[in-house]
DSSP file (Angstrom, degrees, kcal/mol; ACC not computed):
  #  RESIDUE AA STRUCTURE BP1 BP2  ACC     N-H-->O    O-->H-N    N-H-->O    O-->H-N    TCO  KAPPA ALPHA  PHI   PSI    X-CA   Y-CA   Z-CA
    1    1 A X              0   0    0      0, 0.0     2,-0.3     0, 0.0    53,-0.2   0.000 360.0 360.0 360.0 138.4    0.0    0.0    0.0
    2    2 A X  E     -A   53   0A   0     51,-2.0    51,-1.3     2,-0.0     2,-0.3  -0.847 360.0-156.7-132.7 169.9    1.4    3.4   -1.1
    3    3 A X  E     -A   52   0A   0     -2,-0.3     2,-0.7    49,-0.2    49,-0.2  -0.914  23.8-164.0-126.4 128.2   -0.1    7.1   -0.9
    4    4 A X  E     -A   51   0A   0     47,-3.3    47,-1.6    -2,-0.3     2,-0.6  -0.872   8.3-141.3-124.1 104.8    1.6    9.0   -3.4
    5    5 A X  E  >  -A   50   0A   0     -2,-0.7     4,-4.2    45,-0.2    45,-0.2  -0.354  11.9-141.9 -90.8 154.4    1.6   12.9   -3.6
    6    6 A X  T  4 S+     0   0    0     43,-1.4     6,-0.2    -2,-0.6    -1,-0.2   0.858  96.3  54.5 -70.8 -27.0    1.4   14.3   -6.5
    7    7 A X  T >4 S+     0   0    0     42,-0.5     3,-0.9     2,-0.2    -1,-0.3   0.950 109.0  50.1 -50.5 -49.5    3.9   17.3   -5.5
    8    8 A X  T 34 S+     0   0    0      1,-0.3     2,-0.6     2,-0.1    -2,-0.2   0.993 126.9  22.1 -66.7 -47.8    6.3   15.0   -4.5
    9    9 A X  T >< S+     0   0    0     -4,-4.2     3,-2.0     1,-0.2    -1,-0.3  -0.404  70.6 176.6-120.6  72.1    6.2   12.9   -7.7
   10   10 A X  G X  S+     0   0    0     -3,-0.9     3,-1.4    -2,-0.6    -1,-0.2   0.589  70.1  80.7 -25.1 -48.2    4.8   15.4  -10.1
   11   11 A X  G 3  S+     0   0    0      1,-0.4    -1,-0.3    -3,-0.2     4,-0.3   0.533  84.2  57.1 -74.9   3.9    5.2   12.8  -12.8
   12   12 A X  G <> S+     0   0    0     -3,-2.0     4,-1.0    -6,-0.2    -1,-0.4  -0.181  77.1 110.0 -98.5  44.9    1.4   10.8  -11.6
   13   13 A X  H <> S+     0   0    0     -3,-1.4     4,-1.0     2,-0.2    -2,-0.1   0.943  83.0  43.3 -32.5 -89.4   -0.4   14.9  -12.4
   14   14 A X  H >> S+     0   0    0      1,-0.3     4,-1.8     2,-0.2     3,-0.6   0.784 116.9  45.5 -30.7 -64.2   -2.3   13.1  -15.7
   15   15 A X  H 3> S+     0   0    0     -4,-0.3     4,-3.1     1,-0.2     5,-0.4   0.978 114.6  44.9 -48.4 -75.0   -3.0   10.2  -13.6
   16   16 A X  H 3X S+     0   0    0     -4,-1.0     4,-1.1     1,-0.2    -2,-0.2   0.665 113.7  48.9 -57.4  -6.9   -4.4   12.1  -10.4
   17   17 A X  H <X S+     0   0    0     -4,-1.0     4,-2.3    -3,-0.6     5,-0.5   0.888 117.0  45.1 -86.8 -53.1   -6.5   14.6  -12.4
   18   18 A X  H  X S+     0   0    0     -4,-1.8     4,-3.0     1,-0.3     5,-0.3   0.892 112.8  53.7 -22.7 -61.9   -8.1   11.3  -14.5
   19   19 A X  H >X S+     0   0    0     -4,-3.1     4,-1.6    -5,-0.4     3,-0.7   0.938 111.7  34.6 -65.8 -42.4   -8.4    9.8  -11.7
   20   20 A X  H 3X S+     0   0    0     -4,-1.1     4,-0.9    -5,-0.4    -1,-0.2   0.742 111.4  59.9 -76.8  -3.8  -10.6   12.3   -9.5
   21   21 A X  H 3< S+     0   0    0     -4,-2.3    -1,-0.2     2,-0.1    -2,-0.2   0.625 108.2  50.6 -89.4  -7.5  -12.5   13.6  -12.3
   22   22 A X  H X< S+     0   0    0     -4,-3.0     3,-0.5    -3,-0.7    -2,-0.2   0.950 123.2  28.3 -49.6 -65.9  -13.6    9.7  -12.6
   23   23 A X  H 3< S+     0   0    0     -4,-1.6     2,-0.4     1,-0.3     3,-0.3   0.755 127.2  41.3 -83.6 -23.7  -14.5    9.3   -9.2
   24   24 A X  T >< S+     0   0    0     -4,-0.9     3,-0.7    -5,-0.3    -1,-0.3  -0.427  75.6 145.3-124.1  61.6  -15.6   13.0   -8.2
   25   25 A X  T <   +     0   0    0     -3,-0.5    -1,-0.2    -2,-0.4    -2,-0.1   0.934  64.9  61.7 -79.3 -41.7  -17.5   13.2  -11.9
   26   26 A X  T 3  S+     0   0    0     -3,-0.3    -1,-0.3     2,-0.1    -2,-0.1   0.694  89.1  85.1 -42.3 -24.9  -20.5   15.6  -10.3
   27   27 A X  S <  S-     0   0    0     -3,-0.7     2,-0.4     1,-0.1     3,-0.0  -0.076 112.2 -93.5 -85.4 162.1  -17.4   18.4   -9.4
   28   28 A X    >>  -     0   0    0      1,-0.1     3,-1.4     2,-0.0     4,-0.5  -0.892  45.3-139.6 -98.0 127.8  -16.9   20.7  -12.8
   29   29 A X  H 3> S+     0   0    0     -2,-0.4     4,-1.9     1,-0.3     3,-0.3   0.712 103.0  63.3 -72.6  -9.1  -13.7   18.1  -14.0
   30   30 A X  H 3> S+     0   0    0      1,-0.2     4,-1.1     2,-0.2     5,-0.3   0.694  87.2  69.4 -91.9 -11.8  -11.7   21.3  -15.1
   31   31 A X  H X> S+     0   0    0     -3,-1.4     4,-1.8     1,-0.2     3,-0.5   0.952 104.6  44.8 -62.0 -46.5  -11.8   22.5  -11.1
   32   32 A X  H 3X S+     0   0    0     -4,-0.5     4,-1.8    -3,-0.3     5,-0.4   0.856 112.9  50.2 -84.7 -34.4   -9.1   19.3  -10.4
   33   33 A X  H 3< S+     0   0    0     -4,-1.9     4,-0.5     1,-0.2    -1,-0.2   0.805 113.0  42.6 -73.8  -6.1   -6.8   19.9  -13.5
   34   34 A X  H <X S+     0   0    0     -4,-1.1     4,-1.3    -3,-0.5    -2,-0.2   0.730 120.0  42.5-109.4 -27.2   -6.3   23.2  -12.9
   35   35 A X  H  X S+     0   0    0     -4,-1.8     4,-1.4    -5,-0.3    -3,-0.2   0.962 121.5  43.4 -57.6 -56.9   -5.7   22.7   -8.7
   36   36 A X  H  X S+     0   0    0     -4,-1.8     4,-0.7    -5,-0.2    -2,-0.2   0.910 115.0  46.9 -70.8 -46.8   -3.6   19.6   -9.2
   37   37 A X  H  4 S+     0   0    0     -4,-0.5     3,-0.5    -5,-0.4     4,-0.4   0.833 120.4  39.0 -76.8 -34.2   -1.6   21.1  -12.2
   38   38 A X  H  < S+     0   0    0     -4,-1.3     4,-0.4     1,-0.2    -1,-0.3   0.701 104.3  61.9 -88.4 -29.3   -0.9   24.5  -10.3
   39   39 A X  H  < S+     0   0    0     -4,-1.4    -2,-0.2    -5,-0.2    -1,-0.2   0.623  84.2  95.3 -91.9  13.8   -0.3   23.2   -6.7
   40   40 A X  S  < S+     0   0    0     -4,-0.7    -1,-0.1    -3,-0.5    -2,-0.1   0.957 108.8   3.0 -30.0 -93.0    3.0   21.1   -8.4
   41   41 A X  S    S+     0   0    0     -4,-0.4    -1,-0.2     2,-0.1    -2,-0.1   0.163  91.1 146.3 -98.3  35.1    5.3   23.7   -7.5
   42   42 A X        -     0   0    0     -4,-0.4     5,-0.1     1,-0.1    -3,-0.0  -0.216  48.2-134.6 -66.5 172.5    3.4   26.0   -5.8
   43   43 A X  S    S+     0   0    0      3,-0.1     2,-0.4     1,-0.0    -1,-0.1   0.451  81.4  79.4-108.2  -7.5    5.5   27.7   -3.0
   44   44 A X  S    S-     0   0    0      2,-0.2    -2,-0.1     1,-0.1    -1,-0.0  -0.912  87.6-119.6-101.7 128.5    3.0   27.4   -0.3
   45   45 A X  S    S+     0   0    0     -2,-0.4     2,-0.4    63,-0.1    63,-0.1   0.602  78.7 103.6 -55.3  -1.6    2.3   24.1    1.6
   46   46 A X        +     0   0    0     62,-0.1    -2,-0.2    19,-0.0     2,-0.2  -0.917  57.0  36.1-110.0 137.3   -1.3   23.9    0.4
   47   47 A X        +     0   0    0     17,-0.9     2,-0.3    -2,-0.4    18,-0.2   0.456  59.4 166.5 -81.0-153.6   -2.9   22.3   -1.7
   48   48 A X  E     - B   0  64A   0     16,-0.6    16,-2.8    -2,-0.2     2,-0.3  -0.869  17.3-160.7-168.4 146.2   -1.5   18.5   -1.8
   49   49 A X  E     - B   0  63A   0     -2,-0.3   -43,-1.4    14,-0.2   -42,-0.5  -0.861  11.5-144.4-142.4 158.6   -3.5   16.1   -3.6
   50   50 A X  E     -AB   5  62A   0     12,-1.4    12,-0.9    -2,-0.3     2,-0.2  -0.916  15.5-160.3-138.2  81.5   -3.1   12.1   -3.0
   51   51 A X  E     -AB   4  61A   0    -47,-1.6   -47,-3.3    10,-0.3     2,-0.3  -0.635  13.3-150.1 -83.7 130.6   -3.3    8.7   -4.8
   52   52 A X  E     -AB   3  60A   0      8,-1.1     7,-2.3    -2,-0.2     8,-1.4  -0.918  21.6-167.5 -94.9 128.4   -3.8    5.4   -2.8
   53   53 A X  E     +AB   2  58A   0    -51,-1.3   -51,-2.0    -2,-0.3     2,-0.3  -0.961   9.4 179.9-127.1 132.5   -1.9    2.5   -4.9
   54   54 A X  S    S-     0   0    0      3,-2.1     3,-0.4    -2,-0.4     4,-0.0  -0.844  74.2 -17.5-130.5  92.3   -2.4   -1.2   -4.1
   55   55 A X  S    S-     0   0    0     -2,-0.3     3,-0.1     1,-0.2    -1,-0.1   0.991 129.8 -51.5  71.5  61.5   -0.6   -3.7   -6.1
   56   56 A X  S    S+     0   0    0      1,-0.1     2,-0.4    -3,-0.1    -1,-0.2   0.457 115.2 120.6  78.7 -40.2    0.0   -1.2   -8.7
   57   57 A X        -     0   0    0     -3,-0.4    -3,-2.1     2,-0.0     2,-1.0  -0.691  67.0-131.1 -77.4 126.0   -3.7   -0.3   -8.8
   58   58 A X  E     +B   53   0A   0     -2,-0.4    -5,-0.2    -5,-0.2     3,-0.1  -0.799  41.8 160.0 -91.9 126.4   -4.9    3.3   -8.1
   59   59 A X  E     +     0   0A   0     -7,-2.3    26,-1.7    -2,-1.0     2,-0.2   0.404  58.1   2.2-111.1   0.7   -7.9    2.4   -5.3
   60   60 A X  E     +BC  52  84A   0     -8,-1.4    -8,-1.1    24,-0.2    24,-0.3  -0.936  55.4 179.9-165.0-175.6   -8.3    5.7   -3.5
   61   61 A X  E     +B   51   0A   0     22,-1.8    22,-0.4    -2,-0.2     2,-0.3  -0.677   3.4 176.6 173.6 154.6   -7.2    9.4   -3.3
   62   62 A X  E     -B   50   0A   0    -12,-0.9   -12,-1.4    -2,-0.2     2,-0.4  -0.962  17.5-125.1-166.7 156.9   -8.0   12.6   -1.3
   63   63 A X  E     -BD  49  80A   0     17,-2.0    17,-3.2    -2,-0.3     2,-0.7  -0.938   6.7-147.1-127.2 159.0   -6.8   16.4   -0.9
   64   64 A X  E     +BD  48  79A   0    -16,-2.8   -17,-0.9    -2,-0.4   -16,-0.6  -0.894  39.5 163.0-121.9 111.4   -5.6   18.6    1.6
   65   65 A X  E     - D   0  78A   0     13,-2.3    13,-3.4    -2,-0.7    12,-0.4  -0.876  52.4-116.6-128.9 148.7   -7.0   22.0    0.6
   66   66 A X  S    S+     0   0    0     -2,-0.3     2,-0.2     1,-0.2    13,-0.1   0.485 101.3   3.0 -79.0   9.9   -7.6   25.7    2.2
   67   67 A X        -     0   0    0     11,-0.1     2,-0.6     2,-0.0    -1,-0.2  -0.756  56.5-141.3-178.3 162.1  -11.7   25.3    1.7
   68   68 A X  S    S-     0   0    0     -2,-0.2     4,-0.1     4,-0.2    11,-0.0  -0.639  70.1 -77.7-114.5  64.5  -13.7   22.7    0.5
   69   69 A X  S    S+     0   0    0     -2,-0.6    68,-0.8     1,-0.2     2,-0.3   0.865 101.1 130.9  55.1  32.6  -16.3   25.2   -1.6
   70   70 A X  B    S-F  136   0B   0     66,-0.2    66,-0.2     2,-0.1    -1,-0.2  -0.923  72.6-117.7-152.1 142.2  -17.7   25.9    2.0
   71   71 A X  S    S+     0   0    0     64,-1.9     2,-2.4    -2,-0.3     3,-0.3   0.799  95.4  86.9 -53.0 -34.2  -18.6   29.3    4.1
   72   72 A X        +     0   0    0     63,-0.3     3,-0.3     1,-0.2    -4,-0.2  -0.483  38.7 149.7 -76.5  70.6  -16.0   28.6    6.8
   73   73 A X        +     0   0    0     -2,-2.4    -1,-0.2     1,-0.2    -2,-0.1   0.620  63.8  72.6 -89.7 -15.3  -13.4   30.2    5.0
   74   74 A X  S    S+     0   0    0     -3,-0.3     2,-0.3     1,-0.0    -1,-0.2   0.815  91.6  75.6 -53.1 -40.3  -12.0   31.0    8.9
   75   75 A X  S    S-     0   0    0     -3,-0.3     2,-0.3    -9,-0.0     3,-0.1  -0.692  72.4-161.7 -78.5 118.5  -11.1   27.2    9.0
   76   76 A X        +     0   0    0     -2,-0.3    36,-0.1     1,-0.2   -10,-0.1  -0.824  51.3  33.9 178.7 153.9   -8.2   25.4    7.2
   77   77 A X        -     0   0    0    -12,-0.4    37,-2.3    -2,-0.3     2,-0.4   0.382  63.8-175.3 -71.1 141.9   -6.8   23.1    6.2
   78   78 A X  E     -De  65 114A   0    -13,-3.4   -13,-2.3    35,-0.2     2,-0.5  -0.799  20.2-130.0-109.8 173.7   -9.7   20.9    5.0
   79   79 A X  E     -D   64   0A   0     35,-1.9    37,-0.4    -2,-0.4     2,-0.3  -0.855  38.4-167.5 -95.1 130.9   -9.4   17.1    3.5
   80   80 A X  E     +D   63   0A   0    -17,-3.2   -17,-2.0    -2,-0.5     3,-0.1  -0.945  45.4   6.8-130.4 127.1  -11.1   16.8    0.6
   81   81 A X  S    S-     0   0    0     -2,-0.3     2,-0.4     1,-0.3    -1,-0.1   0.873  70.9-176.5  84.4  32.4  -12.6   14.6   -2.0
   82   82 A X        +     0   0    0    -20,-0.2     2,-0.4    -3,-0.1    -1,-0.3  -0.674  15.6 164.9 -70.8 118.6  -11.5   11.8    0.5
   83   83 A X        -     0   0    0    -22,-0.4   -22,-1.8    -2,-0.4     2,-0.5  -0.955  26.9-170.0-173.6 122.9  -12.5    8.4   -1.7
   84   84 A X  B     -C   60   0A   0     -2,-0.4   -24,-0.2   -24,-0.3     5,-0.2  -0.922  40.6 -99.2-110.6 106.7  -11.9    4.7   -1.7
   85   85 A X    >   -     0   0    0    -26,-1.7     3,-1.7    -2,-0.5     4,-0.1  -0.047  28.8-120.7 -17.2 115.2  -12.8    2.5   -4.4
   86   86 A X  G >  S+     0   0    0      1,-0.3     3,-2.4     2,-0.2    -1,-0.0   0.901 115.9  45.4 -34.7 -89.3  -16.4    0.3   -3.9
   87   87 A X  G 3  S+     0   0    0      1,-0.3    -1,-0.3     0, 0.0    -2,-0.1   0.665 117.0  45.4 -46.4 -25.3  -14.4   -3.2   -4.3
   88   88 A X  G X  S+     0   0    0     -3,-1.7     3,-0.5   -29,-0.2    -1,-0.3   0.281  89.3 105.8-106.1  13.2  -11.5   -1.9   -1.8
   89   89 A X  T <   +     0   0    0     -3,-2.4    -4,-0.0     1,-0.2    -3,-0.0  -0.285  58.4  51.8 -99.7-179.3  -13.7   -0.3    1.2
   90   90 A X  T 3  S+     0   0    0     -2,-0.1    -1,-0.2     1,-0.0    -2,-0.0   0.196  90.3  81.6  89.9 -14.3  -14.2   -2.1    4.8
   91   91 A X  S <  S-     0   0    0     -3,-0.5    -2,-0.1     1,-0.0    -3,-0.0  -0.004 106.4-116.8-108.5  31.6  -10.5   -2.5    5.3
   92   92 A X    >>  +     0   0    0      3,-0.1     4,-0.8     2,-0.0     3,-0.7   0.745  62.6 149.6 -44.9  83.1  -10.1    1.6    6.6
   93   93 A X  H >>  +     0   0    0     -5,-0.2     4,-1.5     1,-0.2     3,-1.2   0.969  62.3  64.6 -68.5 -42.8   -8.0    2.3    3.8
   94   94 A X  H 34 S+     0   0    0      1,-0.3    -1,-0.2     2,-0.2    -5,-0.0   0.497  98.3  58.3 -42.3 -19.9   -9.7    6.1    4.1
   95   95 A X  H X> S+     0   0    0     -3,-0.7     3,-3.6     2,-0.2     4,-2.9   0.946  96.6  56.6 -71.3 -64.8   -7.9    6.1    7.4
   96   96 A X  H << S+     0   0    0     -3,-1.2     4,-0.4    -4,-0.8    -2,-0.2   0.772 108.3  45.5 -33.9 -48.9   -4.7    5.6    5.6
   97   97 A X  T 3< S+     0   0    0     -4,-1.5    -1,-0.3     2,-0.2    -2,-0.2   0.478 112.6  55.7 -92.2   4.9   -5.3    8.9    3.3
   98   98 A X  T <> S+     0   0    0     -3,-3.6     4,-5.1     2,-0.1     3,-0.3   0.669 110.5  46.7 -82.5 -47.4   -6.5   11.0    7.0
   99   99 A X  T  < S+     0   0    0     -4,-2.9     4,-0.3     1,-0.3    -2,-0.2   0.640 111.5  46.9 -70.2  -7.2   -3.1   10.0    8.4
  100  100 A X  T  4 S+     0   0    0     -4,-0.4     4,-0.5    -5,-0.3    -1,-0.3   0.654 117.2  44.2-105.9 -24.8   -1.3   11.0    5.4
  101  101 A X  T >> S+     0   0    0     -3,-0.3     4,-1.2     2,-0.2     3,-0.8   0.915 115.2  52.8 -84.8 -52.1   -3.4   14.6    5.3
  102  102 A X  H 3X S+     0   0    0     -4,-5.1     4,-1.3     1,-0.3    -2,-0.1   0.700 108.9  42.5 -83.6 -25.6   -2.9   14.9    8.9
  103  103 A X  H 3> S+     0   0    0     -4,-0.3     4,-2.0    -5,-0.2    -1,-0.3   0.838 113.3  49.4 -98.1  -5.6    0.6   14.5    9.1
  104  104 A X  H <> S+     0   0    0     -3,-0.8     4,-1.8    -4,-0.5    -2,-0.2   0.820 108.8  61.9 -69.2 -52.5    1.4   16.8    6.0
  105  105 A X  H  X>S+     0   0    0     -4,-1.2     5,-2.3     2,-0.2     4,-1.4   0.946 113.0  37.5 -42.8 -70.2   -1.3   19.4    8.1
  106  106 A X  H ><5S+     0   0    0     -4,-1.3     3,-1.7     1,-0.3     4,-0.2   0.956 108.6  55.0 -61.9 -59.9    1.3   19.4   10.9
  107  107 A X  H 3<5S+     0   0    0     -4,-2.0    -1,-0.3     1,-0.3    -2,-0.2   0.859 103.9  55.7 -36.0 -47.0    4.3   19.4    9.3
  108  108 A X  H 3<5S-     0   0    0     -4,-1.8    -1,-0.3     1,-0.1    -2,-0.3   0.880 122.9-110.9 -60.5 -31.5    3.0   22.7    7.4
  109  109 A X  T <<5 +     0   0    0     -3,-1.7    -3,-0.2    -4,-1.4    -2,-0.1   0.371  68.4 150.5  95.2  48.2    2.6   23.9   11.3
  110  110 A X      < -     0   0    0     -5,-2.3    -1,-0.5    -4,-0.2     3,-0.1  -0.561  41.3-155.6 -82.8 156.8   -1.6   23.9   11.1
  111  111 A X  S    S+     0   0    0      1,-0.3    38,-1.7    -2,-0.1    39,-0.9   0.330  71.9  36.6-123.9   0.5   -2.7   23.2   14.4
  112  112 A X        -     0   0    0     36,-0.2    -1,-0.3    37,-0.2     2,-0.2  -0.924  54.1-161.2-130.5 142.9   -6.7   21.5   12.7
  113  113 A X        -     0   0    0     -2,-0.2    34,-1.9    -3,-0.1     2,-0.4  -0.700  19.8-170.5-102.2 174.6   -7.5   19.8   10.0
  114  114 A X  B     -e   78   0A   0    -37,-2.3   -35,-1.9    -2,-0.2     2,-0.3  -0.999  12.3-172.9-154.3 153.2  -11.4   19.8    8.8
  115  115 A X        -     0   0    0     -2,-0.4    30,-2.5    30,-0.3     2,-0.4  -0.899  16.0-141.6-132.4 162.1  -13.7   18.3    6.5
  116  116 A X  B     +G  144   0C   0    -37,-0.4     2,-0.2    -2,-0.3    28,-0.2  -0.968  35.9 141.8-120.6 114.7  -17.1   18.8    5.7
  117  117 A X        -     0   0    0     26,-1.4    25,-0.1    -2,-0.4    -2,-0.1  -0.943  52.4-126.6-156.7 152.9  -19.6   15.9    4.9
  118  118 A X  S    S+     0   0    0     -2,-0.2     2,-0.4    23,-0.1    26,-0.1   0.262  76.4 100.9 -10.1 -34.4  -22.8   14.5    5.2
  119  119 A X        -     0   0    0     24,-0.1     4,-0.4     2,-0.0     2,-0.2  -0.586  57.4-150.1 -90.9 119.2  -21.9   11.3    6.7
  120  120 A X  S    S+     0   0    0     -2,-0.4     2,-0.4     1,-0.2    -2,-0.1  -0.572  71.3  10.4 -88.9 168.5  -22.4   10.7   10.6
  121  121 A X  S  > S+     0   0    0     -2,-0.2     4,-1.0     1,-0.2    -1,-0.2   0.182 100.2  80.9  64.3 -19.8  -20.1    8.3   12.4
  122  122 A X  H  > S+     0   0    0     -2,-0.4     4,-0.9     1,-0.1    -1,-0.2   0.939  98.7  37.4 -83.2 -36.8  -17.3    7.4   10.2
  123  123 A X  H >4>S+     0   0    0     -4,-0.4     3,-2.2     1,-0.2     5,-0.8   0.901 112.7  65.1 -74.3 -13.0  -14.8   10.3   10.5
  124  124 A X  H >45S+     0   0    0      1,-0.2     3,-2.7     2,-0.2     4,-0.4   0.934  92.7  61.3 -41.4 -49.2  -16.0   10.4   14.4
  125  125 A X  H 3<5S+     0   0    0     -4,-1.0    -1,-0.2     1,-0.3    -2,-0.2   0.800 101.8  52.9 -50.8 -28.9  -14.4    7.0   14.5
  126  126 A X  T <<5S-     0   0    0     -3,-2.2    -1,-0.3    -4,-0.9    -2,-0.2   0.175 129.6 -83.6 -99.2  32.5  -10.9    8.9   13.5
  127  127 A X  T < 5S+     0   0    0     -3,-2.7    21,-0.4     1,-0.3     2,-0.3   0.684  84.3 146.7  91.7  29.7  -10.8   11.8   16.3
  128  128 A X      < -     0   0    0     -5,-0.8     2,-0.4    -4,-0.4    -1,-0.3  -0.714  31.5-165.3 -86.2 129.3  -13.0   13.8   14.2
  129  129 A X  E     -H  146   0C   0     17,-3.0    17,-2.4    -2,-0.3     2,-0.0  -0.947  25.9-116.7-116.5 148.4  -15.6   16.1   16.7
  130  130 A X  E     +H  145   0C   0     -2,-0.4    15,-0.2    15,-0.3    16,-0.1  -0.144  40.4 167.5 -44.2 153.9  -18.9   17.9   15.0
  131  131 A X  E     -     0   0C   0     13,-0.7     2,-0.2     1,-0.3    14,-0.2   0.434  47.9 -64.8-170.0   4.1  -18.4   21.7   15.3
  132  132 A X  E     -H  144   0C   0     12,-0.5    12,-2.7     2,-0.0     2,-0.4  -0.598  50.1 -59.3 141.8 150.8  -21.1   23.1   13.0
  133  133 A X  E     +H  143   0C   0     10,-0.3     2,-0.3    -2,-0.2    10,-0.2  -0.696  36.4 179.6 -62.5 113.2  -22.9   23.9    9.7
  134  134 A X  E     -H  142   0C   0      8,-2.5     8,-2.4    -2,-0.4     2,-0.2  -0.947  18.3-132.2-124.5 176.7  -21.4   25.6    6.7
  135  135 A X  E     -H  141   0C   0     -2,-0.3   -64,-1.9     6,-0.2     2,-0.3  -0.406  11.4-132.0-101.9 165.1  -23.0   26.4    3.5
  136  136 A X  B     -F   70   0B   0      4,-1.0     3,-0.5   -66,-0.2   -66,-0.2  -0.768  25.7-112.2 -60.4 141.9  -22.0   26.0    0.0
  137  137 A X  S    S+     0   0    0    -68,-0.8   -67,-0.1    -2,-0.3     4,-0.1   0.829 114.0  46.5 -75.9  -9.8  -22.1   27.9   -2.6
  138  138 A X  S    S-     0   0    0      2,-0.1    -1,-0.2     0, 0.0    -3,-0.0   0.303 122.2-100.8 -93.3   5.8  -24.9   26.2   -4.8
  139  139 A X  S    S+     0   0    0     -3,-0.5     2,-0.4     1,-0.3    -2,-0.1   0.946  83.7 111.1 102.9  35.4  -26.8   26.1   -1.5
  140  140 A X        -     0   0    0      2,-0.0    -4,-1.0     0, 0.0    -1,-0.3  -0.943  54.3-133.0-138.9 171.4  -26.9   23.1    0.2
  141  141 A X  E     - H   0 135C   0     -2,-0.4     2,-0.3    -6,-0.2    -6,-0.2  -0.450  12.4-158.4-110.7 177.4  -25.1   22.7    3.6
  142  142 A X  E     - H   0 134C   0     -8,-2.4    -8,-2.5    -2,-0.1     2,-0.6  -0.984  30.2-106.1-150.2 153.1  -22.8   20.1    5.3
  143  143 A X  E     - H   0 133C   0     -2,-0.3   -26,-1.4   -10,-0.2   -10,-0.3  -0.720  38.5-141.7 -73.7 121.2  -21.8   19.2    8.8
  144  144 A X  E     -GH 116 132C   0    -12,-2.7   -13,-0.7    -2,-0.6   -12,-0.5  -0.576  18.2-162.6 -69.0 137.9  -18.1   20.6    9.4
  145  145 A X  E     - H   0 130C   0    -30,-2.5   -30,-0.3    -2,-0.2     2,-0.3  -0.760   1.9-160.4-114.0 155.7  -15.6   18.3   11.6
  146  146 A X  E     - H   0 129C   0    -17,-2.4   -17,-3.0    -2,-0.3     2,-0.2  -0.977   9.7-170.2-143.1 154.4  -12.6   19.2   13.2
  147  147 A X        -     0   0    0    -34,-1.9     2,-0.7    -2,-0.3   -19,-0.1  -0.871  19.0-140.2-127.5 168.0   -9.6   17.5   14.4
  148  148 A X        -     0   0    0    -21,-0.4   -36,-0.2    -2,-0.2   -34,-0.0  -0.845  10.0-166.7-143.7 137.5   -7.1   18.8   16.4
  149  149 A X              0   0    0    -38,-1.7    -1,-0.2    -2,-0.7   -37,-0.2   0.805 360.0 360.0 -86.8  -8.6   -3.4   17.6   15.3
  150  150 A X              0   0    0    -39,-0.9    -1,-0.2   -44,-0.0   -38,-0.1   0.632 360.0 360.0-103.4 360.0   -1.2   18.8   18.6
């Protein structure tokens, strides 16, 4: 099992935009080439975008971004676009691509990461607390998480 960022090995870009404008095909796909392709050599530690590889295989992939399209522009770094492959979930590979955001988060010297989703109970399960609503901009809301790395 690898997580590979696409700063460090610039040469998967083509792969990691394919791949999240597969997986994250509702998103406008031209938002992820143009993120991915620019935060290569950006000079700031944000963003970082992420491929999970298994036997060769890309199964998963996730980003670490300063807002996830969300009101709580006060809050950053979020995870984003966090996503495991149907046939490879149960095993908490998604964990694997938290721990890889989280410690990237620290390193930059953030002292929270956050996500925003819909889903109760899984990210609880990784030291994740509830902390509020934010909005979108096409209107619909999400529960905000926080963790808190120190």
């Amino acid at each position: 099992m690898k997580i590979l960022s696409v700063r460090d090995t610039p040469e998967i870009a083509a792969t990691a935009i394919k791949y999240f404008q597969k997986v994250w095909d509702s998103v406008w796909p031209i938002i992820y080439e143009d993120c991915i392709t620019h935060a290569i050599e950006s000079k700031n530690p944000l963003p970082q975008w992420y491929l999970m590889e298994k036997d060769d295989e890309i199964i998963g992939c996730a980003g670490l971004v300063t807002n996830d399209f969300i009101s709580r522009m006060d809050l950053y770094p979020w995870v984003c676009a966090v996503f495991i492959d149907e046939k490879h979930r149960g095993n908490a590979y998604g964990s694997l691509l938290l721990e890889k955001a989280k410690s990237d988060a620290l390193a930059a010297g953030f002292e929270n990461l956050y996500l925003s989703m819909e889903h109760i109970g899984y990210y609880e399960k990784y030291g994740f607390n509830y902390v509020g609503q934010g909005y979108h901009p096409w209107g619909e809301e999400s529960r905000i998480y926080a963790l808190g790395l120190k």
